[in-house]
C-alpha positions as CSV (number, residue, x, y, z in Angstrom):
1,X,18.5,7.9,0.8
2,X,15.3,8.6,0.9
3,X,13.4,10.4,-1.8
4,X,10.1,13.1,-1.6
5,X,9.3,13.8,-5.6
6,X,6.0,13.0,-6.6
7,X,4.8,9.5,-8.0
8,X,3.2,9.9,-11.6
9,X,0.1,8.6,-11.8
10,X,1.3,6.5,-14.8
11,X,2.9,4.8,-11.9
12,X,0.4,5.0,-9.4
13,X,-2.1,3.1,-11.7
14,X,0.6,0.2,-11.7
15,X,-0.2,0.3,-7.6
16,X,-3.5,1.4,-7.3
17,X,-4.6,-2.2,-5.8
18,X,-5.2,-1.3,-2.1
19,X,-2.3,-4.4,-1.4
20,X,0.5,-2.5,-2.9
21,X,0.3,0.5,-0.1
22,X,0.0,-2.2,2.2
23,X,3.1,-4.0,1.2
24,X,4.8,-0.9,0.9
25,X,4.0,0.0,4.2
26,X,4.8,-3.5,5.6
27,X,8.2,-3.5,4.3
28,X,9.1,-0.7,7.0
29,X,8.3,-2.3,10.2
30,X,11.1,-3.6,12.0
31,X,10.5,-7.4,12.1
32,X,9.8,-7.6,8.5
33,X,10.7,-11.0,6.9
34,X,10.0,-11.4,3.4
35,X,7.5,-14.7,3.7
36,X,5.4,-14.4,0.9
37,X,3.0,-17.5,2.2
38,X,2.6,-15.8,5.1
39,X,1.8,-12.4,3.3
40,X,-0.4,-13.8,1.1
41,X,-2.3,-15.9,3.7
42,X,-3.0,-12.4,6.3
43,X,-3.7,-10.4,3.1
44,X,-5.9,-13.3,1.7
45,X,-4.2,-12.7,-2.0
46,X,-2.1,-15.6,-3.9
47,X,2.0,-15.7,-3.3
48,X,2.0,-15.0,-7.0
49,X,0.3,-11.9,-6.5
50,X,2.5,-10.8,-3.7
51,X,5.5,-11.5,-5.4
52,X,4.2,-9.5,-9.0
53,X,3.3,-6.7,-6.5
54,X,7.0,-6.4,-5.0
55,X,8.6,-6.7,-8.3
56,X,5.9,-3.7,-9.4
57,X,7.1,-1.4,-6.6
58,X,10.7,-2.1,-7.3
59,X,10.2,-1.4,-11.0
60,X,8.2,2.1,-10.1
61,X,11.1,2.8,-7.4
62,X,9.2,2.8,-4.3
63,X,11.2,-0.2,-3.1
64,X,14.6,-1.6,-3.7
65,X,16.6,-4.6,-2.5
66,X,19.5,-4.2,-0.6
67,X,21.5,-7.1,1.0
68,X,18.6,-9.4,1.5
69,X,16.0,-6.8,2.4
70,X,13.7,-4.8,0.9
71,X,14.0,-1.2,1.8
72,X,11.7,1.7,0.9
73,X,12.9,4.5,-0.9
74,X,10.4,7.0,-0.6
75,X,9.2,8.3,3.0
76,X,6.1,10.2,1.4
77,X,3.9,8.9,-1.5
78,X,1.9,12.5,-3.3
79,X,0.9,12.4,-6.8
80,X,0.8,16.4,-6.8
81,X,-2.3,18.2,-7.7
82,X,-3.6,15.4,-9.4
83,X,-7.4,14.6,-9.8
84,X,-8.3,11.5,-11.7
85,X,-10.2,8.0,-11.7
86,X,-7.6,5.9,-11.1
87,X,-7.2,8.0,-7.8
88,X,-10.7,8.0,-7.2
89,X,-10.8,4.4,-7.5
90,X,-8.0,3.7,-5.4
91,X,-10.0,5.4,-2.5
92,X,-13.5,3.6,-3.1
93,X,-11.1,0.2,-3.4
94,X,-10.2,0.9,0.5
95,X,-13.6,2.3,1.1
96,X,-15.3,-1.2,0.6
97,X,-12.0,-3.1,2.1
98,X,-13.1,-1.1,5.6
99,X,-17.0,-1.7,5.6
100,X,-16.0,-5.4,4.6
101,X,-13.7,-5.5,7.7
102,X,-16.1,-3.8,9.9
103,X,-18.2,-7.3,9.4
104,X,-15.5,-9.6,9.7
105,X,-13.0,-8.1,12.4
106,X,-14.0,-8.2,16.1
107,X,-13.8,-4.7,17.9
108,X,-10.8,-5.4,19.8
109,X,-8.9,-5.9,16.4
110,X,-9.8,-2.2,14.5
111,X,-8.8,0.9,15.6
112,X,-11.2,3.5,15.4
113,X,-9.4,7.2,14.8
114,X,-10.9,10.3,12.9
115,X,-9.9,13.5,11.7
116,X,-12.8,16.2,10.7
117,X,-12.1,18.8,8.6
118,X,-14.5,21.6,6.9
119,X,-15.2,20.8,3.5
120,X,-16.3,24.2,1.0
């Protein structure tokens, strides 16, 4: 089952590496194999790193192995009404990972999509 309480951010600063979110979110598609070298090699990290990262998010509880796959236990990460560095971090991390990509990635392979909102 699938659970909605918030993620401390004792446990969020375990994750707060832009590759964690990513796994997490990998982990959910539907042709998900657990290939670490291949893993590794699209997310340009070592297998050891991807395998240290999986073991994280089953210690925090945002993953869990069931009969050969892993399976994600949480269908909505929120930290509450939380303001802090780690978070603030976490968010220049993926800030830089996007303008590097923007250089590297050829039009055809982003997708562009925005979502203005006022700001007081």
């Amino acid at each position: 089952m699938i659970q909605k309480e918030p993620l401390s951010l004792e446990n969020f600063s375990l994750i707060a590496e832009w590759y964690y979110l990513a796994l997490l979110e990998l982990v959910t598609l539907k042709d998900y194999q657990d290939d670490r070298k291949k893993i590794a090699a699209q997310f340009g990290l070592s297998e050891e790193e991807i395998k240290r990262a999986m073991e994280t998010l089953i210690k925090v509880g945002l993953v869990k192995f069931v009969d050969g796959k892993f399976l994600r236990t949480k269908d909505h990460l929120s930290l509450g009404d939380v303001s802090s560095g780690v978070i603030r971090n976490y968010h220049k991390s993926l800030l830089v990972k996007a303008a590097d990509a923007i250089e590297v990635q050829p039009p055809n392979h982003r997708h562009f999509w925005a979502a203005p909102s006022p700001c007081q």
